[in-house]
FIKOLZA-1660 file (N, C-alpha, C; in steps of 0.1 Angstrom, whole numbers, plus 5000, padded with zeros to 4 digits):
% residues 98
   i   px   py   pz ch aa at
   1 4237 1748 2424  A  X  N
   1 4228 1752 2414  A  X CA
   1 4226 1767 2413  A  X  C
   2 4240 1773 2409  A  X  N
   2 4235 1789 2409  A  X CA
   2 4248 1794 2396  A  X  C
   3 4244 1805 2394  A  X  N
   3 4257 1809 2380  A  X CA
   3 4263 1820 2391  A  X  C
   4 4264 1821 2400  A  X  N
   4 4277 1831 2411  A  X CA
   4 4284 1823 2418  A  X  C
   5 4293 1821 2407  A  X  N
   5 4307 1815 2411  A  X CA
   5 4315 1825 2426  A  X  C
   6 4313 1824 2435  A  X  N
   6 4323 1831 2449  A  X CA
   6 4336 1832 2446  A  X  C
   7 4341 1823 2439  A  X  N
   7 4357 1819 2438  A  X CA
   7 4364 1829 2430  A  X  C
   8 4370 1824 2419  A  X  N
   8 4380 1829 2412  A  X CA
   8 4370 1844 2402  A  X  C
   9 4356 1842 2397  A  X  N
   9 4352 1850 2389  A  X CA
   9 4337 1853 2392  A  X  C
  10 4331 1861 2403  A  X  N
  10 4317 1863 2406  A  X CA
  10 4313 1867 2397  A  X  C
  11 4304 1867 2395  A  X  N
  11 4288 1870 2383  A  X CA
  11 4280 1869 2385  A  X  C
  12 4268 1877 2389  A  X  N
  12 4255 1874 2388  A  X CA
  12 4243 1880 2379  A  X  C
  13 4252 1882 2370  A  X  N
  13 4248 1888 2359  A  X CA
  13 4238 1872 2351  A  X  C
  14 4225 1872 2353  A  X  N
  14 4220 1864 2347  A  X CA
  14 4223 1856 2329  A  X  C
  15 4218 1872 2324  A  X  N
  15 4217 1870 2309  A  X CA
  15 4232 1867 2304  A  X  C
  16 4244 1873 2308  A  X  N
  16 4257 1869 2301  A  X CA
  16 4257 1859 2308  A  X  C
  17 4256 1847 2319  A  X  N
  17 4259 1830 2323  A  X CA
  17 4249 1823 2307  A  X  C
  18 4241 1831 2307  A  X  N
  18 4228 1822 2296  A  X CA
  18 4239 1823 2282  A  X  C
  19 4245 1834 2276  A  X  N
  19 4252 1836 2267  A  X CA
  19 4266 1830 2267  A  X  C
  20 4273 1827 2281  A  X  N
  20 4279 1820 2284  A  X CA
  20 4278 1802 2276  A  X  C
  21 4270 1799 2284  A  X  N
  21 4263 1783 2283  A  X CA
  21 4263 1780 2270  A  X  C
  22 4252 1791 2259  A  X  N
  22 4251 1788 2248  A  X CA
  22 4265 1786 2241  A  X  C
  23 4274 1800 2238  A  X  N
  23 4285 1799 2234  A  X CA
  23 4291 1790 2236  A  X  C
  24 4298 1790 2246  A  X  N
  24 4308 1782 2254  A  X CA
  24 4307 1765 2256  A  X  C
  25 4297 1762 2261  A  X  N
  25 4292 1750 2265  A  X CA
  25 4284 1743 2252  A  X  C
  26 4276 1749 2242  A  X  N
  26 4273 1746 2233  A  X CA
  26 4256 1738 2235  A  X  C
  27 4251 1745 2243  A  X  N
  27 4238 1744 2254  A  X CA
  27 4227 1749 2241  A  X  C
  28 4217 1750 2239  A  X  N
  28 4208 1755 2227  A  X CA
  28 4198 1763 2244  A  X  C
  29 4189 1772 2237  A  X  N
  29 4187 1784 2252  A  X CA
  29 4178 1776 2258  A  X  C
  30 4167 1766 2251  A  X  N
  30 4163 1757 2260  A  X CA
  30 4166 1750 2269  A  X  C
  31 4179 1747 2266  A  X  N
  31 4183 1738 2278  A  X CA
  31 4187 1745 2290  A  X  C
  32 4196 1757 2287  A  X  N
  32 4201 1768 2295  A  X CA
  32 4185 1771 2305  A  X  C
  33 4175 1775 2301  A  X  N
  33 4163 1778 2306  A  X CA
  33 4163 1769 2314  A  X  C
  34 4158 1755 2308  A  X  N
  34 4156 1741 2321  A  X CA
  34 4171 1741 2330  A  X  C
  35 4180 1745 2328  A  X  N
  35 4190 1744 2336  A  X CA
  35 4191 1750 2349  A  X  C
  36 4187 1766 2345  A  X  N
  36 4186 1777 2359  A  X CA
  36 4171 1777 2361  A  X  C
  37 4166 1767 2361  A  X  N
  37 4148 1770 2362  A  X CA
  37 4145 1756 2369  A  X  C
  38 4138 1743 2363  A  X  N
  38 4133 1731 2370  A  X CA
  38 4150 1724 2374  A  X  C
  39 4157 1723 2369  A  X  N
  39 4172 1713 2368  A  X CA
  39 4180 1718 2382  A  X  C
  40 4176 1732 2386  A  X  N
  40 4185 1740 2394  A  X CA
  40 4172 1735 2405  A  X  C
  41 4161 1735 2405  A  X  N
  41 4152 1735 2418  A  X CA
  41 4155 1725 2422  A  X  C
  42 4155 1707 2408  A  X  N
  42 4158 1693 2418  A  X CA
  42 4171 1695 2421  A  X  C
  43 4184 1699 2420  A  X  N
  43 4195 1700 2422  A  X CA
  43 4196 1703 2437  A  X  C
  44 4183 1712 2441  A  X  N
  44 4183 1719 2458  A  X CA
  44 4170 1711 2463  A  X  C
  45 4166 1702 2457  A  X  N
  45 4159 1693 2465  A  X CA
  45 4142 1701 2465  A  X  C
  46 4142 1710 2458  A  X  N
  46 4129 1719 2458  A  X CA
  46 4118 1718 2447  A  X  C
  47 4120 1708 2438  A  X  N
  47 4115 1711 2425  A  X CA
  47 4097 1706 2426  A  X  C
  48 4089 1710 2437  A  X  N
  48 4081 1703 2442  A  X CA
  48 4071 1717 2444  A  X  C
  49 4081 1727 2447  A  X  N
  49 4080 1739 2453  A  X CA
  49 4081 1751 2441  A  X  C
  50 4093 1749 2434  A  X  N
  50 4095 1758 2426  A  X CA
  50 4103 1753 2413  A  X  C
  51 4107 1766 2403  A  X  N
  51 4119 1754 2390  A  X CA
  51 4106 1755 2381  A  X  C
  52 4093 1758 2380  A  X  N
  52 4085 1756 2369  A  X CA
  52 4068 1768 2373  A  X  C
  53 4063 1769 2361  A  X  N
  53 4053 1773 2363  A  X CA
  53 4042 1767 2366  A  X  C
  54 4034 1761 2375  A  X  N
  54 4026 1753 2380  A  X CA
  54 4014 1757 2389  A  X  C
  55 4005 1750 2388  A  X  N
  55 3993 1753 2398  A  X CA
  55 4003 1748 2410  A  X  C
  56 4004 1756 2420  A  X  N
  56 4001 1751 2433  A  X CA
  56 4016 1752 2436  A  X  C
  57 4030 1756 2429  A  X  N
  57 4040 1761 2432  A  X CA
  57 4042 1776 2435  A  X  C
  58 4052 1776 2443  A  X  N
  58 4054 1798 2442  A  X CA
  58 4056 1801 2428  A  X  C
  59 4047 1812 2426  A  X  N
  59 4051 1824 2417  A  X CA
  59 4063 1830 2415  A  X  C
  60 4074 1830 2412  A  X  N
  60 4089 1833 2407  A  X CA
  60 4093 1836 2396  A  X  C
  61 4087 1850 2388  A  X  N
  61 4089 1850 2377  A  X CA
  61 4095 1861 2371  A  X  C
  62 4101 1863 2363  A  X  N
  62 4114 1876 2356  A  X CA
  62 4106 1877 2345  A  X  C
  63 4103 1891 2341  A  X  N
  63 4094 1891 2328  A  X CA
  63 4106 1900 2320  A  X  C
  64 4109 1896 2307  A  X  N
  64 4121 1905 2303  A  X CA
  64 4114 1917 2293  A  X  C
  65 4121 1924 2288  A  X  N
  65 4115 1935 2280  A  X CA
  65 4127 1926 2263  A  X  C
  66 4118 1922 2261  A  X  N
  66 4128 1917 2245  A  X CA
  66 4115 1909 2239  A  X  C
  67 4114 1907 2226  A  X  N
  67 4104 1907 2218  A  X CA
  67 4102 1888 2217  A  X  C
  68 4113 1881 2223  A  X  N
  68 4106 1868 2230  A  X CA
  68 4121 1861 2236  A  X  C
  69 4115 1849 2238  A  X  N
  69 4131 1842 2249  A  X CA
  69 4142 1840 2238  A  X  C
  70 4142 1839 2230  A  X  N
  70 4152 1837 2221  A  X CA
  70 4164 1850 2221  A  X  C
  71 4159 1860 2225  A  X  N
  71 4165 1873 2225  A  X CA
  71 4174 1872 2234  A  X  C
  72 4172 1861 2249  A  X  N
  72 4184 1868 2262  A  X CA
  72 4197 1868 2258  A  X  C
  73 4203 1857 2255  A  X  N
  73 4217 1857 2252  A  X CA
  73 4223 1867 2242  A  X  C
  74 4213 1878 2233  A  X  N
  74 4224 1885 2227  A  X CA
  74 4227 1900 2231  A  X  C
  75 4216 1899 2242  A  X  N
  75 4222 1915 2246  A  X CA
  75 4223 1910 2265  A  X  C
  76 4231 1909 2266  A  X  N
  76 4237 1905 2279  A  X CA
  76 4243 1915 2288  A  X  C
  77 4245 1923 2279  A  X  N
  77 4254 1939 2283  A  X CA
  77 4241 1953 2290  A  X  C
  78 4229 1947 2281  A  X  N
  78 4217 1955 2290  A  X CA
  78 4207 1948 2295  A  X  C
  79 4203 1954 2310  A  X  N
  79 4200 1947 2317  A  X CA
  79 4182 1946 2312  A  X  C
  80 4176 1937 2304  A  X  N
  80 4161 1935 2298  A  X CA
  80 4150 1931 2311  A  X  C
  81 4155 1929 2323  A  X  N
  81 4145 1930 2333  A  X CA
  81 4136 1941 2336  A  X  C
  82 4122 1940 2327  A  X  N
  82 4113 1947 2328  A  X CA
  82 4102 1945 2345  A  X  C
  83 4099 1932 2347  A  X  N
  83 4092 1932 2361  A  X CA
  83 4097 1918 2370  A  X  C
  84 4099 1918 2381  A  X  N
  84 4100 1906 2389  A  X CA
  84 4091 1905 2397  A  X  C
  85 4082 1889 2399  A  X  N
  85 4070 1890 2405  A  X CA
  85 4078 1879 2414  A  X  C
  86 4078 1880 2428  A  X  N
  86 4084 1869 2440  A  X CA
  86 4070 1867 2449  A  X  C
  87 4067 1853 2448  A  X  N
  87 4057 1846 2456  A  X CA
  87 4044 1853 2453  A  X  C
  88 4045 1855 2443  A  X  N
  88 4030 1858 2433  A  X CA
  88 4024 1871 2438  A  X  C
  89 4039 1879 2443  A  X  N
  89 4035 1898 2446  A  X CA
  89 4048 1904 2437  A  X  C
  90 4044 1911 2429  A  X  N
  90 4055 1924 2420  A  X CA
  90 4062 1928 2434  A  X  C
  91 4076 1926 2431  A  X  N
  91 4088 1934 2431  A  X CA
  91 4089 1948 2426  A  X  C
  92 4090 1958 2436  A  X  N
  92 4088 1974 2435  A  X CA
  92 4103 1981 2439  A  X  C
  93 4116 1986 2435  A  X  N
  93 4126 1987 2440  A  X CA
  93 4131 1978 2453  A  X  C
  94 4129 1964 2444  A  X  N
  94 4139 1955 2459  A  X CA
  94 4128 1950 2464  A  X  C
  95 4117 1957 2466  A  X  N
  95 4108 1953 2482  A  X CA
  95 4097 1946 2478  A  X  C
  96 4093 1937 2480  A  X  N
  96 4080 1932 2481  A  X CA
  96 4068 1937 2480  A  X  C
  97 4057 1946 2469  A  X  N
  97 4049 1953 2471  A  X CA
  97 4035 1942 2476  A  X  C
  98 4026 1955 2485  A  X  N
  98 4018 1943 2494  A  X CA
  98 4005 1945 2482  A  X  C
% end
């Protein structure tokens, strides 16, 4: 349940896998979203924990800079990651701020 393929072609380039799916696979971006989001948590046995916004799961959230979610797949080439909040503390270069 991850889009970094180890093998033949690594990526972890989020937003071009989402533009991928759509294109390619013929995915509409909602599904793509439930796909790397709740579909990827029960895939790892976690979706209890995390995969959704909920009272009483971790906080795991990518806030993009684009004028709403419809926007990821067309600019994949710049990176729209405006803030990342992990376990319900902002992400400050990398690090966990306290």
């Amino acid at each position: 349940a991850t889009d970094c393929n180890p093998g033949s072609s690594p990526n972890n380039n989020l937003q071009f896998i989402i533009n991928l799916a759509c294109l390619y696979l013929k995915m509409t971006l909602e599904e793509v979203i439930n796909a790397i989001t709740i579909n990827a948590a029960h895939a790892l046995g976690k979706a209890d924990s995390v995969g959704s916004l909920e009272e009483g799961k971790k906080a795991d959230i990518v806030i993009f800079d684009a004028p709403n979610y419809q926007y990821l797949p067309y600019r994949y080439g710049t990176n729209l990651v405006e803030k990342v909040i992990k376990n319900g503390k902002l992400v400050v270069g990398g690090e966990i701020s306290v």
